[in-house]
C-alpha positions as CSV (number, residue, x, y, z in Angstrom):
1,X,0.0,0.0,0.0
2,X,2.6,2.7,0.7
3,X,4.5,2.1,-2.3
4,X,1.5,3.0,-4.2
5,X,2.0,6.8,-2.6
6,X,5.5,7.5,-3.4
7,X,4.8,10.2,-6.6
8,X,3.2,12.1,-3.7
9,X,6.0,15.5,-3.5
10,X,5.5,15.5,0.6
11,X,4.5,12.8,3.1
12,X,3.4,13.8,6.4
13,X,2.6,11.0,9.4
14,X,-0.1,12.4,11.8
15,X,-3.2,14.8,11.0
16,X,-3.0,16.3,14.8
17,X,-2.3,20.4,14.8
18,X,1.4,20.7,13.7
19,X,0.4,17.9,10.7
20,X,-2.4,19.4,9.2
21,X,-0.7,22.6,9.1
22,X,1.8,21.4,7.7
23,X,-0.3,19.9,4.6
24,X,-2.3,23.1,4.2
25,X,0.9,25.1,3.9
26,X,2.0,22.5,1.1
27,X,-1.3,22.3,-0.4
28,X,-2.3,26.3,-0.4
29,X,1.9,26.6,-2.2
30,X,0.7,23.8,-5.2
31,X,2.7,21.0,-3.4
32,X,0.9,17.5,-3.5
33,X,1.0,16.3,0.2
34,X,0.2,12.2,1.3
35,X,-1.4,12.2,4.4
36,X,-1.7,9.7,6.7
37,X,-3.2,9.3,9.9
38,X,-4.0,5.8,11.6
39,X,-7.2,7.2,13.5
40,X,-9.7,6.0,13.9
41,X,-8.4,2.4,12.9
42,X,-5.9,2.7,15.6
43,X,-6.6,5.1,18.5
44,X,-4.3,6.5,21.2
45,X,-4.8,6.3,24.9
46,X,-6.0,10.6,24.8
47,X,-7.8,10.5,21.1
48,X,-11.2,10.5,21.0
49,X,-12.3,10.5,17.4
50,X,-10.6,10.1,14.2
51,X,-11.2,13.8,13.4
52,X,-7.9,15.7,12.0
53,X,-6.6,18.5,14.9
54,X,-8.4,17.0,17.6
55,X,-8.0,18.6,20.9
56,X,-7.3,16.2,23.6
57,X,-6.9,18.5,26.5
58,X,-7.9,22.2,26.8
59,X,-10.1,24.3,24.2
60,X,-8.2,27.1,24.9
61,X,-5.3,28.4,22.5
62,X,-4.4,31.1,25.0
63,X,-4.4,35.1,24.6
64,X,-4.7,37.0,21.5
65,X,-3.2,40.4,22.4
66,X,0.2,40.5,21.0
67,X,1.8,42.1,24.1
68,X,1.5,38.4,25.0
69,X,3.7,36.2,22.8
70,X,1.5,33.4,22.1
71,X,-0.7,36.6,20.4
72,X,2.1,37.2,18.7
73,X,2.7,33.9,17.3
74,X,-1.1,33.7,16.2
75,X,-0.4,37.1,14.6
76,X,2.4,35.8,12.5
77,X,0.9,32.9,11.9
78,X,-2.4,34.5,10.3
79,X,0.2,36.4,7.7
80,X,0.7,32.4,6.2
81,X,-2.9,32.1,6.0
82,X,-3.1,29.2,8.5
83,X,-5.7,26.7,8.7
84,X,-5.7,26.4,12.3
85,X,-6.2,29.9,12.8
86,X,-9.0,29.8,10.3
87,X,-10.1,27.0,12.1
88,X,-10.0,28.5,15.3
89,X,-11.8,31.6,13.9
90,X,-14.7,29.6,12.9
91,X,-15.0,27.3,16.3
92,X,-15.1,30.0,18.8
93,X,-16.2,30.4,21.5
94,X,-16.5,33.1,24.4
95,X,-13.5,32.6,26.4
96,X,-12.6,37.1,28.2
97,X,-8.9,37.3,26.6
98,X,-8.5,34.1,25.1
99,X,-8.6,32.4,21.7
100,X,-10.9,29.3,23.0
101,X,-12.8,26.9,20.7
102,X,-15.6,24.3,20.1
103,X,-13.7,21.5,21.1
104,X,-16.4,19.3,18.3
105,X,-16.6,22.0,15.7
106,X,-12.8,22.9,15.3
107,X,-11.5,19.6,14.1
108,X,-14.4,19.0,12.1
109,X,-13.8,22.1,10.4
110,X,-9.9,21.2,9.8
111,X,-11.1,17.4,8.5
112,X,-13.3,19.1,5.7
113,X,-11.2,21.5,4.8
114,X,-8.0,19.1,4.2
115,X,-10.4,16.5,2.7
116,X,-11.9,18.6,0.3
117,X,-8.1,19.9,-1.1
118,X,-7.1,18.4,-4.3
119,X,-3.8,18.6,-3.6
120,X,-4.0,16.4,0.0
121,X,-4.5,12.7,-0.5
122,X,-5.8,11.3,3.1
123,X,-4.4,7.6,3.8
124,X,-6.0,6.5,6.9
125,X,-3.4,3.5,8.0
126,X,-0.5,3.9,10.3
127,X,3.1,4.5,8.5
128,X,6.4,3.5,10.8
129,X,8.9,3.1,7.1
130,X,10.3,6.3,6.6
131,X,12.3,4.8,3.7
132,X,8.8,3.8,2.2
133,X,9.0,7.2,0.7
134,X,10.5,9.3,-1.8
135,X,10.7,13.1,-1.3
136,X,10.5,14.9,1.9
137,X,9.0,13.6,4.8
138,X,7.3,15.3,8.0
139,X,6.9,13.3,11.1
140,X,4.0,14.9,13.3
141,X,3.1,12.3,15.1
142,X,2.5,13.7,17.9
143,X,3.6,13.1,21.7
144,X,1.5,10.0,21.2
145,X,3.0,8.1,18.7
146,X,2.4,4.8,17.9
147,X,5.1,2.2,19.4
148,X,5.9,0.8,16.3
149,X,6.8,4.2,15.0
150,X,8.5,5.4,18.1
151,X,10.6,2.0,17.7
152,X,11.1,2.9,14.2
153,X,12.3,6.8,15.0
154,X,14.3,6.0,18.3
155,X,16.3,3.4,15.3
156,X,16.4,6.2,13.0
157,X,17.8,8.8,15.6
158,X,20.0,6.8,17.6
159,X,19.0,8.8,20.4
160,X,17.2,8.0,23.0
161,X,13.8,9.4,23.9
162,X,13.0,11.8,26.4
163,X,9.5,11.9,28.4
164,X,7.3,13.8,30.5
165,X,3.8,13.7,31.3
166,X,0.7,15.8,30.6
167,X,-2.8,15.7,31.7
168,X,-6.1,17.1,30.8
169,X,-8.9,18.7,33.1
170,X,-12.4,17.5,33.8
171,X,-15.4,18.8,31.3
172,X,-18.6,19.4,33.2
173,X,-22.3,19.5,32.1
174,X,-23.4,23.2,32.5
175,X,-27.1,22.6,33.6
176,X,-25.6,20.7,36.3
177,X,-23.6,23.5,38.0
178,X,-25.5,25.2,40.8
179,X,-25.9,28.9,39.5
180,X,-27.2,30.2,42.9
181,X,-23.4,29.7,43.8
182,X,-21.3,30.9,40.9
183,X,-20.8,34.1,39.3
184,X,-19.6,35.3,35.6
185,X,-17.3,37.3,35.0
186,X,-13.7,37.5,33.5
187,X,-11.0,38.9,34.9
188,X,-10.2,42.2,35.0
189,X,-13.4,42.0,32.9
190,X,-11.7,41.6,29.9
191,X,-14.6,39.5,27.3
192,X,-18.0,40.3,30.0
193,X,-19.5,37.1,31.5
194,X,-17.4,34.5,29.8
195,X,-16.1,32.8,32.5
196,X,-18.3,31.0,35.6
197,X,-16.4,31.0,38.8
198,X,-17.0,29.5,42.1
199,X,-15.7,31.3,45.1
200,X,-14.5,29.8,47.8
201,X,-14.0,31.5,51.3
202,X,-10.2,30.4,53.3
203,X,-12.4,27.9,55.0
204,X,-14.0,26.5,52.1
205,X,-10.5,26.4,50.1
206,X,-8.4,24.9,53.1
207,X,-10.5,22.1,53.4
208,X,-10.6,21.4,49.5
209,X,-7.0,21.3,49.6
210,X,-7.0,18.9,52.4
211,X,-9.2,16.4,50.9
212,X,-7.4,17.2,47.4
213,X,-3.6,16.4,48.4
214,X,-5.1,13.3,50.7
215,X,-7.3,11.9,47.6
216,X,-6.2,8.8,45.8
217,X,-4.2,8.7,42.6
218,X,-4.7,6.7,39.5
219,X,-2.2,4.0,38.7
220,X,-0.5,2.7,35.6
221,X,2.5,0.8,34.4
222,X,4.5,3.6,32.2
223,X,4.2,6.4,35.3
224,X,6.9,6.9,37.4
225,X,6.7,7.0,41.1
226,X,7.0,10.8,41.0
227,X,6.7,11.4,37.0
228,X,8.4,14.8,36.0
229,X,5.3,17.0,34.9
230,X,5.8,19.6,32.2
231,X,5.7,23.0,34.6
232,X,2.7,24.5,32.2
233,X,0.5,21.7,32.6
234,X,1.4,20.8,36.4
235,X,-1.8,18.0,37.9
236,X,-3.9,20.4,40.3
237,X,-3.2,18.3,43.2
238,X,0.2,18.2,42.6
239,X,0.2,22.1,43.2
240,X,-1.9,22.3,46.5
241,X,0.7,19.9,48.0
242,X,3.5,22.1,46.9
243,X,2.1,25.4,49.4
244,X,-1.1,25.8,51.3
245,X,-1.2,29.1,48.6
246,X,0.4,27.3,45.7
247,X,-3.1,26.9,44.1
248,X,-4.4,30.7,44.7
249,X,-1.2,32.4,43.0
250,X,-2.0,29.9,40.1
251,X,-5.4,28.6,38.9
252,X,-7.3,29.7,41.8
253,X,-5.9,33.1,41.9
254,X,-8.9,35.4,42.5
255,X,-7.1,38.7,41.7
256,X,-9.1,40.6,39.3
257,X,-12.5,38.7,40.1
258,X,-14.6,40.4,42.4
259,X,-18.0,39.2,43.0
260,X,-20.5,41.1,42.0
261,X,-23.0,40.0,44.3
262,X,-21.0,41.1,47.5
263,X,-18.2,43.6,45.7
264,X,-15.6,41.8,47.4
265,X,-12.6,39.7,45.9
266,X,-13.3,35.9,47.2
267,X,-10.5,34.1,49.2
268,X,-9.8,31.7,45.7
269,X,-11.9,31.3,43.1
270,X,-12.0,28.2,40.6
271,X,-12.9,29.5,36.5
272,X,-15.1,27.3,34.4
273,X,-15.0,28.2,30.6
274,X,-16.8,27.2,28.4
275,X,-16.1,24.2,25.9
276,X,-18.6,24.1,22.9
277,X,-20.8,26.8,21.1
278,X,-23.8,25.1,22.5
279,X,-22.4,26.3,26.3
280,X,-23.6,22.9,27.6
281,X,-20.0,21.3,28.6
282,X,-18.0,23.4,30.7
283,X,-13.7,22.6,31.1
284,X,-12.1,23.4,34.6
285,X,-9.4,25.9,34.1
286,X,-6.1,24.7,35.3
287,X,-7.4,21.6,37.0
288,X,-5.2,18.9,35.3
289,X,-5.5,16.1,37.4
290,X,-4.2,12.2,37.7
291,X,-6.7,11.6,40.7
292,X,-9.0,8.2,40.5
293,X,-12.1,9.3,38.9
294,X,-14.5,8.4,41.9
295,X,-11.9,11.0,43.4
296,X,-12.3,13.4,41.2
297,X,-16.3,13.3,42.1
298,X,-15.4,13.7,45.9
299,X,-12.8,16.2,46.2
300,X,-14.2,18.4,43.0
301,X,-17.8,18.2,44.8
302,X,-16.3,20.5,47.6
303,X,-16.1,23.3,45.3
304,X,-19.0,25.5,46.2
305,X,-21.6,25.2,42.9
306,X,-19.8,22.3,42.2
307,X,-21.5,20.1,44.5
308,X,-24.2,17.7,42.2
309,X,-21.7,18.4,39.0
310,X,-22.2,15.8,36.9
311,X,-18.8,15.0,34.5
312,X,-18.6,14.5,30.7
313,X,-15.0,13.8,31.1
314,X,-13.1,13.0,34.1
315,X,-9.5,14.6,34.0
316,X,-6.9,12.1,32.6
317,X,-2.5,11.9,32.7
318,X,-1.3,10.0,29.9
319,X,2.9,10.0,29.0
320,X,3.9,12.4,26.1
321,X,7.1,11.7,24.3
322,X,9.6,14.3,23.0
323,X,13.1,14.0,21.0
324,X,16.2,15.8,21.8
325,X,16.0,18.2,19.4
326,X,18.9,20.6,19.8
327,X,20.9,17.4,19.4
328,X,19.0,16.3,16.1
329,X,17.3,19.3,14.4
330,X,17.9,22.3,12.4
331,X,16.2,25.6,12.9
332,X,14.1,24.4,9.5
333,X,12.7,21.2,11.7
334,X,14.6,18.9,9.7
335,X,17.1,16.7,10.6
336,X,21.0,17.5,10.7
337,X,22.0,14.5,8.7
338,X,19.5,14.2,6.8
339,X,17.5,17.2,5.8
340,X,14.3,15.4,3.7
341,X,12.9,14.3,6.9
342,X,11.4,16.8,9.3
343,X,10.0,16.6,12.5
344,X,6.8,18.8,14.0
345,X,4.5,19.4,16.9
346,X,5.2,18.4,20.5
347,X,7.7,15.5,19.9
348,X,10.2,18.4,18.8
349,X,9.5,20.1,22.3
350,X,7.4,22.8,21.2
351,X,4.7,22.9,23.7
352,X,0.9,23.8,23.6
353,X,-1.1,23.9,20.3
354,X,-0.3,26.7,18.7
355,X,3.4,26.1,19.1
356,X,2.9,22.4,17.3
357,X,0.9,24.2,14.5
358,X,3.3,27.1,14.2
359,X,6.1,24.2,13.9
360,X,3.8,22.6,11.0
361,X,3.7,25.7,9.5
362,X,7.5,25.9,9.2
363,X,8.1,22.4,8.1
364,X,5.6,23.1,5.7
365,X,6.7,26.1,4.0
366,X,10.3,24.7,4.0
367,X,9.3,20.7,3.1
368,X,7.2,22.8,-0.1
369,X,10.5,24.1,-0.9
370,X,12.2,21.5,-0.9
371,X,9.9,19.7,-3.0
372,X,10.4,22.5,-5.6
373,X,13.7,22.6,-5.5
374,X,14.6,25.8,-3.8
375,X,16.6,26.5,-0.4
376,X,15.2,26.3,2.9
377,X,13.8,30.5,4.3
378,X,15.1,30.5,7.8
379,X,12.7,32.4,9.9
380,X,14.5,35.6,11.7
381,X,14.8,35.2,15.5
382,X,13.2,38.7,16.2
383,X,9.9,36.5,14.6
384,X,7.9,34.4,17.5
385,X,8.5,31.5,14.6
386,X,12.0,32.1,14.1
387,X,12.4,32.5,17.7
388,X,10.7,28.8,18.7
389,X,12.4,27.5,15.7
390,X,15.7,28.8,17.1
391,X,14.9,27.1,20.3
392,X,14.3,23.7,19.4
393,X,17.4,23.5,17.5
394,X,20.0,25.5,19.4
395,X,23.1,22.7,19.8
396,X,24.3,24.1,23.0
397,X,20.9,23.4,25.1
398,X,21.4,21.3,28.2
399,X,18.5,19.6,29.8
400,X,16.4,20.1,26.9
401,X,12.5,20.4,28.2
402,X,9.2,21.5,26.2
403,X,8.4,25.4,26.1
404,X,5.5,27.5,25.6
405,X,6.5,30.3,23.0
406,X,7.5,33.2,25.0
407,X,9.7,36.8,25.6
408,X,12.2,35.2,27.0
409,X,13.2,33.5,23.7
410,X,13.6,36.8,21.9
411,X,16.8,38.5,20.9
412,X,16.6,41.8,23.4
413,X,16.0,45.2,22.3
414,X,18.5,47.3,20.9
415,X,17.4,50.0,23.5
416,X,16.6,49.6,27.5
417,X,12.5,49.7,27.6
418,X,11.1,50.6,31.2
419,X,7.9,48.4,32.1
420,X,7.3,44.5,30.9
421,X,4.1,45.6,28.5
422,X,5.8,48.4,26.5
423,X,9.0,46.0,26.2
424,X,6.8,43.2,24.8
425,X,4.7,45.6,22.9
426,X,8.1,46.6,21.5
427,X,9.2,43.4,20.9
428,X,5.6,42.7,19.1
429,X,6.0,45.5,17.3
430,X,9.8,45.1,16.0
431,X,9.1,41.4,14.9
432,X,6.1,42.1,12.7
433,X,8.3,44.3,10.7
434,X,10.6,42.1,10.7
435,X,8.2,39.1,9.4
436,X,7.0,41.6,6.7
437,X,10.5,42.1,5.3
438,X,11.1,38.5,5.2
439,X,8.2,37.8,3.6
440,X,8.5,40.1,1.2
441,X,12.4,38.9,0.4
442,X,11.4,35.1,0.2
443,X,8.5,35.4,-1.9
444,X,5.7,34.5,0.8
């Protein structure tokens, strides 16, 4: 069967975020792209469907502004036309300062989109033969790659694998939230009412902790006795036993939320936000869990308004995989010793899903290229893509872990700037100028 797909110009494993990117990029540039994707024939332990771009954890893709660099990156990645931002545009949904999505309608709306391309041919089987193919090649996988293909790519690399662990929060069903209890609002009031919130007094939250860091956690084989957690994505109970205020500085932090039925700020406050355009699931921000699922219905019952919640999805921890990219990649995605095979999405280390798509977008533009025989366009690193690119595939990393896009990967200003929000506007500034100029210089 594969050899029947070698006149394809581009083969891309894995239709999650960073892959379909990538095959839009080709397709939207006149490259033919073979994509395969071995859902829903095969699933993964976090996949649902067998929909392209499926979220598996959070709706949310984060802030828009671009004094925020994940704006920024959405910003730059808009200039490229990208599906996922068209995608996103379509699915959303009311989420204060934050880009958040139908988690249904979103990678329905990538699927179509993709399937109805003449240029992408959809192969729904799993491919682990990278030699199967002629022309470039784009692994995007994802963190959840089959065995048989990790086998084959840990071969290939002759490096080993690196892992941490991710989890995804609990979706609720909205007509079972008690809204005598709750409140809407965002914070700051940034978006109105988007956000539901249950206050909790000190009492209220000291005893939620208690029962939280004594409730009982789920089990299996492949996690470690104390697994190391990416730091953006950090289980909710592993937080409250890190501090009695660990929790209210982070995802219960009630600054900015006053409630409007008393005036006063509450002690800690827990944010539902809405998951679908229909408003009837509702996801609990920042409450990645690995708890037993009849503990999850205990302890999260404690949370005034909370209290008869019935649960659409309990909150899950499965292992994501990662390579060591500095080691193995260029800033192009591709590999040092041999450039016709790229790598994108979260296996690279890029972390959340606009990073993976931004990566797709990169291998795309530069696998397209390839395919037509021209040089590879290396992003500038004043660019939030030339800056994540820059990143992954810096040789003189040490203790190489997964990270969000931010400022802190940015070349500093030629100037001193006084105050954090006019240095990133700055920055925000300075590289969409510089993305302009490169565009204009490479032909995009």
């Amino acid at each position: 069967m594969l050899s029947e797909r070698k006149n394809s110009h581009v083969t891309i494993i894995g239709a999650g975020l960073a892959g379909c990117e990538a095959a839009w990029q080709l397709a939207r540039s006149g490259v033919r792209v073979a994509l395969y994707e071995m859902r829903p024939g095969k699933m993964t332990p976090a996949h649902k469907t067998g929909l392209f771009a499926e979220l598996v954890c959070s709706n949310s893709l984060r802030a828009e502004n671009v004094e925020n660099a994940v704006g920024l990156l959405k910003k730059e990645m808009s200039r490229f036309d990208s599906l996922i931002m068209r995608a996103a545009a379509h699915a959303r949904v009311p989420a204060g300062g934050a880009l958040a999505v139908d988690r249904e309608e979103f990678p329905r709306y990538v699927t179509e989109v993709l399937g109805d391309s003449r240029f992408v041919d959809i192969i729904r089987e799993e491919a682990v033969d990278f030699s199967a193919f002629d022309g470039p090649v784009i692994v995007a996988a994802g963190p959840l790659m089959s065995d048989a293909l990790a086998g084959a790519a840990r071969a290939l690399l002759g490096e080993e694998y690196l892992y941490f662990y991710d989890a995804a929060a609990p979706l609720l069903f909205y007509d079972s939230i008690d809204k005598d209890k709750v409140f809407r609002a965002s914070r700051y009031g940034k978006g109105g009412g988007d956000y539901l919130n249950c206050p909790l007094t000190r009492e209220e939250y000291l005893a939620f902790r208690r029962a939280l860091v004594g409730a009982e956690l789920a089990r299996r084989e492949d996690f470690a006795e104390k697994p190391p957690f990416f730091e953006g994505c950090v289980p909710i109970e592993e937080l409250a036993a890190r501090g009695e205020d660990t929790m209210r500085y982070g995802p219960l932090k009630p600054v900015g939320l006053p409630d409007p039925g008393t005036g006063e700020t509450p002690y800690a406050v827990v944010q539902l936000r809405q998951d679908n355009a229909a408003a009837t699931a509702y996801n609990m921000v920042g409450f990645q869990t690995r708890l037993k699922w009849p503990e999850q219905k205990r302890v999260f019952s404690l949370i005034p308004g909370l209290e008869k919640a019935e649960f659409l999805r309990y909150g899950v921890m499965h292992r994501n995989t990662f390579i060591n990219s500095p080691k193995l990649l260029t800033s192009f995605f591709c590999l040092r010793k041999n450039p016709r095979l790229f790598f994108a999405g979260q296996v690279t280390g890029v972390e959340g899903y606009v990073e993976s798509a931004a990566s797709g977008l990169v291998c795309g533009l530069n696998a397209g290229r390839a395919a037509r025989g021209l040089d590879f366009a290396a992003f500038p690193a004043e660019t939030a893509l030339g800056a994540l690119a820059n990143y992954i595939s810096n040789p003189a990393a040490n203790d190489f872990q997964p990270m969000n896009i931010n400022f802190g990967l940015f070349p500093p200003l030629s100037e001193k700037v006084r105050g954090r929000k006019n240095r990133n506007s700055q920055i925000a500034a300075r590289a969409l100028q510089t993305l302009a100029r490169f565009c204009a210089a490479e032909g995009f």
